[in-house]
N, C-alpha and C positions, 0 to 999 in steps of 0.2 A: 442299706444293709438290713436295718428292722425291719423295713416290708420285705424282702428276700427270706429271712429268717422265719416271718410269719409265715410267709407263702410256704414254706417246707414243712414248718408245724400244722397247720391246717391238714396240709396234706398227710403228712401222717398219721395225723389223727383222724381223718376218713376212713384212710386205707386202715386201720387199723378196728373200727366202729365195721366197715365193711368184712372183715375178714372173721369178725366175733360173731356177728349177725349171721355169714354165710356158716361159721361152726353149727352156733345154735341151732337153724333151720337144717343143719346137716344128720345132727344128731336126733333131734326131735323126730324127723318126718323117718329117719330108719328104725325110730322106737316103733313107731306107729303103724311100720310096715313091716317088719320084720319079728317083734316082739308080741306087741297089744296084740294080734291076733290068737297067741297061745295062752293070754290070759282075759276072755273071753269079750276084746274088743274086738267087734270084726269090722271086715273092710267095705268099700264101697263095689260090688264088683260088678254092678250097671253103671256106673259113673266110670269105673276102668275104661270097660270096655267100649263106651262111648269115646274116652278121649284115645284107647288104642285105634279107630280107626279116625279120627278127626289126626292123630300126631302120625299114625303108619299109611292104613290104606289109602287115605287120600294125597300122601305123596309120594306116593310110587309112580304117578305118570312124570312128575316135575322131575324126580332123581332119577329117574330111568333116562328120560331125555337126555340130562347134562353128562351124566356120566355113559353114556353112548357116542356122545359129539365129542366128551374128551379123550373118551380110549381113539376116536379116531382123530383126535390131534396130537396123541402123544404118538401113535403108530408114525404119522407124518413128519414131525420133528427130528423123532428117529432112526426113520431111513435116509434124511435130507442128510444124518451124520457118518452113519452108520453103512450108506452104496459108496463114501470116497473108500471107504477100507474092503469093501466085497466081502460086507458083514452084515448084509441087511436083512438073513433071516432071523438076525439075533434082535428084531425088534418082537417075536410072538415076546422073548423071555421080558423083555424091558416091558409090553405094555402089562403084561399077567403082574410081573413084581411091585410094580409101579401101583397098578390098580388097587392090587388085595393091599398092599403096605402101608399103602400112605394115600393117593386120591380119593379111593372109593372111603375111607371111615369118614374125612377130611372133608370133601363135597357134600357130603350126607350131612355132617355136622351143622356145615353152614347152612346149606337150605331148611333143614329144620330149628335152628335159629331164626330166618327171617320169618318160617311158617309160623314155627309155635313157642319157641319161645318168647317172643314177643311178643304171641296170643296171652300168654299165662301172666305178662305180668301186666296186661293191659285190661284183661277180664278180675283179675284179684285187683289192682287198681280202683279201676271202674267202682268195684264191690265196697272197699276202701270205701272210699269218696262217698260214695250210697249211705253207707253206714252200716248195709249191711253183714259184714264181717262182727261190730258189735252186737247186730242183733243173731248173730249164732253165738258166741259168747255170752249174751242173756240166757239162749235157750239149753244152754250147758253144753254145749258142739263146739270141739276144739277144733278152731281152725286149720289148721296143719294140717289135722287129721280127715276132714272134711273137704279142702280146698287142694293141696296138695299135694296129698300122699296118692292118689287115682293118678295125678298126672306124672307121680313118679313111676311107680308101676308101669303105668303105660311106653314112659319112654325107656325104663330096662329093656321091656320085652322089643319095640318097635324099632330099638334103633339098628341093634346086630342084625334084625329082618332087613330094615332097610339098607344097609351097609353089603349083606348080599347080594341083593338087588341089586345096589350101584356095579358090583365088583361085578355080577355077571352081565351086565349092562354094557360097563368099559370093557372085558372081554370081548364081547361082541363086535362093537363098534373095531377093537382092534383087527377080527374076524372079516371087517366090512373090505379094510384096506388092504389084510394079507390076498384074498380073494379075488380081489381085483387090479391088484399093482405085480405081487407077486406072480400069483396065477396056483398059491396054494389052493386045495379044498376045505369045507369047515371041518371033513373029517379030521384030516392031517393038522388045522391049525389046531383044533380041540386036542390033539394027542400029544402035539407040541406045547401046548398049554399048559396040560397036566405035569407033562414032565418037567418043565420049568420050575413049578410051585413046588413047594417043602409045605406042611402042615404048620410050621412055623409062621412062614406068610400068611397066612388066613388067620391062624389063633391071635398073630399079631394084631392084623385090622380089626376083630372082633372084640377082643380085649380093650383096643383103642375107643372102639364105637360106645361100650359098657361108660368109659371115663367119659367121655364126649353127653353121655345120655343126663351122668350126674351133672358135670358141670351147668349145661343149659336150663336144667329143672330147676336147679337153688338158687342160681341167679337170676331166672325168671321170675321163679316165686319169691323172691328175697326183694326181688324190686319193687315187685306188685303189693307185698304188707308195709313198705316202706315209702309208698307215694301221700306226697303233700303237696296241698294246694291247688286243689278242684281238677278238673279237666289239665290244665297245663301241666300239670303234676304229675296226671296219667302220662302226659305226652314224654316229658323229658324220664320216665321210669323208663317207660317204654322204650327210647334209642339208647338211653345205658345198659339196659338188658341186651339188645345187640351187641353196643361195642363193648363190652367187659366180655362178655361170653366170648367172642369172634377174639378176642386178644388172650382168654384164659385156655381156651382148647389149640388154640395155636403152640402156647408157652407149653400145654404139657402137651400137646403131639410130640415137641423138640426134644421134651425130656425124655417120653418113653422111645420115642426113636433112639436117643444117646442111649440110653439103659439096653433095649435088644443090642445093639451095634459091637456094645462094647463085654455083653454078656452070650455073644455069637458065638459058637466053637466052631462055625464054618470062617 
């Protein structure tokens, strides 16, 4: 029973060290980004845009791919449901809702996780370990504000970018299957498309994609200033930033899903 007791104290006391640390680095890195620049700190904005295309352009082919292959599984699962009832042009409206609501922020999410969030806490890691993060601290360069507030920025702007991408990506892909099973056109499924969506649906997933951008960046870089113990150190930062992140965007996709659902007037 004393080792059970400890094992739960420990643990809250992580989760608790964890959840103060992800505050701090929440609040800091938006002073630094949202404030310091109107009182005459500026920002990094070649280091931005470096990491906007290492965190956006460079994965537009990986999320274009997956979320193509899954609008054309979600179109197949439900027509497999949807032909016993001679309802199966009601899969344009299931893949379009599907995609903008929930897939396309959600896939986006993840694969930016394995790309770069991972990067972030493996390269400030690294940095760690080096020393030199103190040796920016000698040189009077606040971390945060040097390391990363550029890769916050970056993933404001690149994740809603990305998350369109996916959305009109699984559009397509559902486009591949109406075309060729149905015998619709891409004109008619694009028209059926439209009408399906509500501005709701899109504000939804891009809104989601905004929370998904913070979560991945503070836990990234919250892992990265918190690695100990050389190289191994980097390593186990490094898979906690995955699976915290992958288990913290999940918990709030569920949340702001419940919150629209229940705050719907349709």
């Amino acid at each position: 029973m004393v080792s059970v007791f400890a094992g739960i104290g420990r643990g809250a006391l992580a989760l608790a060290g964890f959840v103060g640390g992800i505050s701090k680095l929440f609040f800091s890195t938006n002073y630094w980004t949202f404030v310091g620049p109107f009182r005459g700190k500026g920002l990094r904005w070649r280091a931005t845009l470096r990491q906007m295309v290492v965190v956006g352009f460079n994965a537009v082919p990986i999320v274009s791919l997956i979320s193509f292959f899954i609008g054309i599984i979600i179109a197949l699962q439900g027509a497999y449901s949807l032909k016993k009832f001679g309802a199966i042009n009601f899969v344009v409206d299931m893949v379009a809702v599907t995609i903008t609501r929930e897939l396309g922020p959600l896939l986006t999410a993840i694969i930016v996780i394995g790309r770069s969030g991972s990067a972030f806490a493996a390269e400030i890691g690294t940095m760690k370990i080096g020393e030199e993060i103190d040796a920016l601290e000698t040189m009077g360069l606040d971390p945060i504000k040097f390391l990363a507030v550029p890769k916050y920025l970056a993933m404001l702007v690149m994740m809603p970018c990305l998350t369109t991408v996916a959305d009109t990506a699984g559009i397509l892909g559902g486009a591949l299957f109406a075309m060729t099973n149905i015998g619709w056109s891409l004109q008619n499924y694009l028209v059926r498309t439209v009408d399906s969506l509500m501005m709701r649906d899109i504000i939804t997933g891009l809104i989601k994609s905004l929370v998904f951008a913070v979560i991945i960046t503070k836990i990234g870089c919250y892992e990265g200033f918190s690695v100990k113990g050389g190289a191994e150190g980097v390593g186990r930062s490094t898979t906690a930033s995955v699976v915290k992140s992958i288990f913290s965007i999940i918990a709030a996709d569920m949340i702001f899903t419940a919150i629209f659902y229940y705050t719907s007037s349709d």
